[in-house]
N, C-alpha and C positions, 0 to 999 in steps of 0.2 A: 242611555246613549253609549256608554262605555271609549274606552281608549286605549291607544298603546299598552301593550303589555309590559315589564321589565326587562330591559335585555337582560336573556341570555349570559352573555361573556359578562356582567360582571356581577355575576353569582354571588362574588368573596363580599361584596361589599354588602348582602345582606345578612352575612354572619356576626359581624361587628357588634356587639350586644351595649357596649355605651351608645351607640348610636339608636339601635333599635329598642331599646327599654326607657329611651329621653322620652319614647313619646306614646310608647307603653308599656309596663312593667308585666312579667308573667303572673303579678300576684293580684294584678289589678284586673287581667285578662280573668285568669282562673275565679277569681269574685261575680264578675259579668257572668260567666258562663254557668258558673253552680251548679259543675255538673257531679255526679253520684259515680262510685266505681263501675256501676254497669252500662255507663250511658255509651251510644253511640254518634261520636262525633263529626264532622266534616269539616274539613280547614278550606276553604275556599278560596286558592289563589293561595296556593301553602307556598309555591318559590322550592327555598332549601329546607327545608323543613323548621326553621328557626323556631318558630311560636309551635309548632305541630309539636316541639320534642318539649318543651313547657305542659301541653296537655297530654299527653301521650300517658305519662304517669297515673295520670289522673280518672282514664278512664277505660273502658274495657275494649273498645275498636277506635281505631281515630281514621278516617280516611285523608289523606292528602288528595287534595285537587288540584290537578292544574294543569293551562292549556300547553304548555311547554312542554316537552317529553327532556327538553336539556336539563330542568329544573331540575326532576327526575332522577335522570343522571346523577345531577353535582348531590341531591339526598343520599344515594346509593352509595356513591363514594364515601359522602362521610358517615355512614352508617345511622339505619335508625332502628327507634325499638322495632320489636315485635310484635305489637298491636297495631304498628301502624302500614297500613295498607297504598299501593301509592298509586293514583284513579288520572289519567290524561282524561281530560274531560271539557270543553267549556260548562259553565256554569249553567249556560240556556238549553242546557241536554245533558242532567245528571244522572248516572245509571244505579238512582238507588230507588225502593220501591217506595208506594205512599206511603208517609207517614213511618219510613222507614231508619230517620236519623232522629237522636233525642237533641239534638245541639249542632250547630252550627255557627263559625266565625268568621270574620275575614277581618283583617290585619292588612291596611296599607292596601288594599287592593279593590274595594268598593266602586271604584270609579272606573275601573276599567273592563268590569262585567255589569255594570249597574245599567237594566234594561227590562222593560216591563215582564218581557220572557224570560228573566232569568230571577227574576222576583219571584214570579209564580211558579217558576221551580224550584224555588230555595222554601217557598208554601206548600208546594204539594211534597215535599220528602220530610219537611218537621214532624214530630209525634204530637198529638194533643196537647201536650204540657211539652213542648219544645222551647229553646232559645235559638234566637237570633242573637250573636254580636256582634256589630260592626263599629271598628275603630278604622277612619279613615283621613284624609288629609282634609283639611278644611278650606273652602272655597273664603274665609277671612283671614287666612293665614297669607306669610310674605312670599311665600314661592321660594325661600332657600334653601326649604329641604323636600324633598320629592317631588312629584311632575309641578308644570306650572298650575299657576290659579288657574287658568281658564278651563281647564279639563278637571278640575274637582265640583266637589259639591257642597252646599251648605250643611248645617247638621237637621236644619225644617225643610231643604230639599229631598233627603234621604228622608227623614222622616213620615212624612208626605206619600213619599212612594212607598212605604213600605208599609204605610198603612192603607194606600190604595188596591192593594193585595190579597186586604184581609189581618195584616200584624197590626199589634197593639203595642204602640210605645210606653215598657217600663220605667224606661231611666234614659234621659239625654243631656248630657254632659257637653258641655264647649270649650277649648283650651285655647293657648294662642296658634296652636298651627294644628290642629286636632279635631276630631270630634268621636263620641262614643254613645252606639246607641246600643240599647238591651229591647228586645220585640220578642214579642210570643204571637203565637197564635190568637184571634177574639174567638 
């Protein structure tokens, strides 16, 4: 179904890292993702690049995605590495080839690309032995921090969908305003 995207103008407020690591730490991301120096990754819904410069280190291409060309921007500004690539894209029309990313994540943004055509595009770019992460706001959570309840989703809604796709749920985690899922390929 998908929603609202982030605004825009207020960029700064995803750079805040007590805020953004209360509800996922980069130690916790990089553990889900497992990925190898040569992997190639995809940040889905990367923003400022916050979490993308956590992985970046980590691996050999990282592409930022995302539908905003501002986001872009405010990346550019604050400089990022040099593996990392910066991709204006909706997610339901990825310009990468099959089976052409070893990894893939999204951070906080699940629900506002989360659509059956963007599912089977997030399937047809994984490599064989690919990951899926998704950490997003949880449809049980109180609505104080990011969009309202009614525009998220549970962590067995997400679930559900992404194994009607084709992925296989490794690891699903529920916290109080959270959820985190790991999916591979079946």
């Amino acid at each position: 179904m998908g929603y609202h995207t982030f605004d825009a103008e207020r960029a700064d407020k995803l750079e805040v890292a007590g805020r953004r690591y209360r509800f996922v730490s980069a130690e916790e991301l990089l553990w889900a993702l497992s990925l190898s120096p040569d992997d190639t990754v995809a940040d889905l819904g990367s923003g400022t690049g916050f979490f993308t410069d956590d992985v970046a280190p980590h691996a050999d291409e990282v592409y930022a995605v995302d539908v905003q060309e501002e986001m872009h921007e405010y990346y550019r500004e604050k400089g990022l590495p040099e593996n990392v690539d910066l991709v204006t894209s909706d997610v339901s029309d990825l310009p990468f080839d099959d089976s052409g990313v070893d990894a893939a994540f999204s951070t906080m943004t699940y629900h506002e690309f989360a659509s059956d055509a963007a599912l089977a595009e997030i399937r047809r770019v994984l490599a064989a032995d690919g990951r899926l992460v998704v950490v997003d706001w949880a449809a049980t959570g109180t609505g104080e921090d990011g969009p309202p309840v009614d525009e998220r989703y549970s962590a067995d809604e997400a679930a559900d969908a992404l194994r009607e796709v084709g992925l296989a749920i490794e690891h699903e985690a529920v916290r109080p305003e959270t959820f985190l899922l790991i999916a591979t390929l079946k």
